[in-house]
N, C-alpha and C positions, 0 to 999 in steps of 0.2 A: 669815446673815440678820440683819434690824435688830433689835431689841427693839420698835420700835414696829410692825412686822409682824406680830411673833408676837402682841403685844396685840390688833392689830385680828384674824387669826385665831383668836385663843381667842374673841375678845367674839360677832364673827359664827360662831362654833361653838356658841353655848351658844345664841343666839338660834335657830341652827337646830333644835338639842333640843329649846328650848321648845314650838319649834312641831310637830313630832313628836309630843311629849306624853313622852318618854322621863325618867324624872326620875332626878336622879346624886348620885350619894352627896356627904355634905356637904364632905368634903375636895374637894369639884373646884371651889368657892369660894374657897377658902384661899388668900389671899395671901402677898406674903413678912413681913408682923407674922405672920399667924397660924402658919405654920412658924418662925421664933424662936419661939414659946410653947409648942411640941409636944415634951412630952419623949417618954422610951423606950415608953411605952408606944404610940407608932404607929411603931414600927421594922418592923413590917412593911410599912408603907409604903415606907419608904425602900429596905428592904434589897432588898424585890422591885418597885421601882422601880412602882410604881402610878402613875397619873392622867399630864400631858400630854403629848404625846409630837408635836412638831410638825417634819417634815423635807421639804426641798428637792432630799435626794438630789445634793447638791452642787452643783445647777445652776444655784441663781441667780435660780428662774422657777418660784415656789411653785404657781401656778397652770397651770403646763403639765406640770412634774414637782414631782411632793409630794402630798403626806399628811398629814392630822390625825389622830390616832390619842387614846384615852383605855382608859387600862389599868385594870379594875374591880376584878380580883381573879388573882391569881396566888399560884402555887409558889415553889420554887426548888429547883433540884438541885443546891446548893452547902452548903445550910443546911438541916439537917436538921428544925431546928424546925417549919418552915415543908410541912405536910406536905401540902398541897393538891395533887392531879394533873394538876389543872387550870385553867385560864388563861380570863378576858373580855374582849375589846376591844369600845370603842367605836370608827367610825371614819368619815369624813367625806370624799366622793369627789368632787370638783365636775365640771361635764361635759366633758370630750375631759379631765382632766387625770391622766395616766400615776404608775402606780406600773411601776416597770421589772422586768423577768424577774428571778427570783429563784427559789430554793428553801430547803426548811429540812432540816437534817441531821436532825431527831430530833423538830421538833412536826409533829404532823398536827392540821388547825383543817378546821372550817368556816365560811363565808363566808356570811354572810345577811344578803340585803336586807331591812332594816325599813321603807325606804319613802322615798319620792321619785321619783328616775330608776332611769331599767336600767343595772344591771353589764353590762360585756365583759370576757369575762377570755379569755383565751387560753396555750393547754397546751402544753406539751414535756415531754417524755421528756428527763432530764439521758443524756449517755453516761459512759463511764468518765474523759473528760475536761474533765469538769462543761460540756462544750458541750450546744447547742441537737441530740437524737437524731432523727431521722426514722421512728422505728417509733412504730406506731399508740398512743395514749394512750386511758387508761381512765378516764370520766369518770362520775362519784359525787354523783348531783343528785336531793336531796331523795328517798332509798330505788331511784331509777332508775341502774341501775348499765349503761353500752354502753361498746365500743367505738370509737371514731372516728379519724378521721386527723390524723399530728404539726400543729401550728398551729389545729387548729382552736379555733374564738372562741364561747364560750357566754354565753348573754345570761341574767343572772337579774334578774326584774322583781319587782315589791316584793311578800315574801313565801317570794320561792323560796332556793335555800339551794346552794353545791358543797361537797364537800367533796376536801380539797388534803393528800395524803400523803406525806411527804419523800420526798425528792428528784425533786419533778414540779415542772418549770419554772410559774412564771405572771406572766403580766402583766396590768394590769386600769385599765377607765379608767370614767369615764361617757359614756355612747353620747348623743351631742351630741343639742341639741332637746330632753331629756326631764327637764330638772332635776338640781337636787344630790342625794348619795344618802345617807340616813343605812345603814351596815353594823353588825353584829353579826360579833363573831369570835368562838365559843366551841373552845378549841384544849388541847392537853395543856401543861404547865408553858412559860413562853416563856422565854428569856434574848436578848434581840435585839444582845446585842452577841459573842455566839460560834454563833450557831445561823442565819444568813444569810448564803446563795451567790448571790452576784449575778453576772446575765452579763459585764454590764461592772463598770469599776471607776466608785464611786457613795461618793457620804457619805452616812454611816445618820445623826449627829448634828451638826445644823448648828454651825459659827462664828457667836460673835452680838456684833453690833457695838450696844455700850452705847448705844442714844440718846435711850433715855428709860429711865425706874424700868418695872419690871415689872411687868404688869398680874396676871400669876399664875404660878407657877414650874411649870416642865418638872420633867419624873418625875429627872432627871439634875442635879439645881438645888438638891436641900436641904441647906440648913443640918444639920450633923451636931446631934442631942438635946444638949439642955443635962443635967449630971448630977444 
């Protein structure tokens, strides 16, 4: 992806917050001066990779596959310091545009829509050979727990909420016509660079072609603390 993409998706991400009313903590401002002046004491930033998280899933076509993602507060299960259980995402869906099947080995999250358009998400049962299963899937929507059949597509409209237990395939887009969606993920400790099964083979963090200065740094971007 270019640098000036990611600029104009961060700028038009935050104007979307604004208009939400969603307000974010002050590092999600922070340019690359203000990370040079950030000693140790926000290592927890770094170390659990907080705030932008923007990918194209390697395709090229941010807008038909990709994801804006912003990380509020996280664990870690590598660093014991860091003792939180628990994991926030912000996250930013625009309409028809795909996050691809996937599962997680070890977080269970839930998915809530804060407001704009409808989610589609749609379920699989992993088998033993991380393919797409055909037996019935169990779906976990806002205290309403059914049964339904493999593939089926649950719409959550703003407010409602799934929740997504490792190793359950899903895939999720915005349901065209209805706007962009802002999401909430509240999930247990994330590590997304060892804890994501993708059906197919996908890039979780894009290549970025220098072509302008950066409008704000990606959670994978900082400068290590000056001592």
């Amino acid at each position: 992806m270019k640098r000036s993409e990611l600029n104009a998706i961060m700028q038009n991400g935050l104007k979307f917050i604004g208009k939400m009313n969603f307000k974010m903590p002050p590092f999600a401002y922070w340019g690359p001066e203000e990370w040079l002046k950030a000693g140790h004491e926000y290592d927890e930033i770094r170390e659990n990779m907080l705030g932008w998280d923007i990918t194209d899933f390697g395709g090229g076509d941010f807008m038909s596959l990709g994801l804006l993602m912003f990380t509020i507060r996280n664990g870690n299960i590598s660093i014991p310091e860091y003792k939180k259980p628990y994991a926030e995402k912000l996250l930013i869906v625009e309409e028809e545009q795909v996050t691809p099947y996937h599962y997680h080995w070890s977080k269970m999250e839930d998915i809530i829509n804060r407001g704009g358009g409808n989610l589609l998400v749609k379920l699989y049962n992993a088998d033993q050979e991380n393919n797409l299963d055909e037996t019935d899937v169990v779906i976990r929507k806002d205290g309403h727990i059914c049964e339904a059949a493999a593939g089926t597509v649950v719409r959550l409209t703003p407010g409602e909420s799934i929740t997504l237990v490792p190793e359950l395939y899903h895939k999720f887009w915005g349901e065209a016509g209805k706007g962009r969606i802002l999401l909430g993920e509240v999930s247990t400790v994330n590590d997304d660079r060892v804890d994501n099964c993708f059906l197919e083979d996908v890039g979780r963090f894009p290549e970025i072609e220098e072509d302008v200065k950066p409008y704000l740094l990606l959670a994978n971007e900082y400068p290590p603390a000056r001592d």
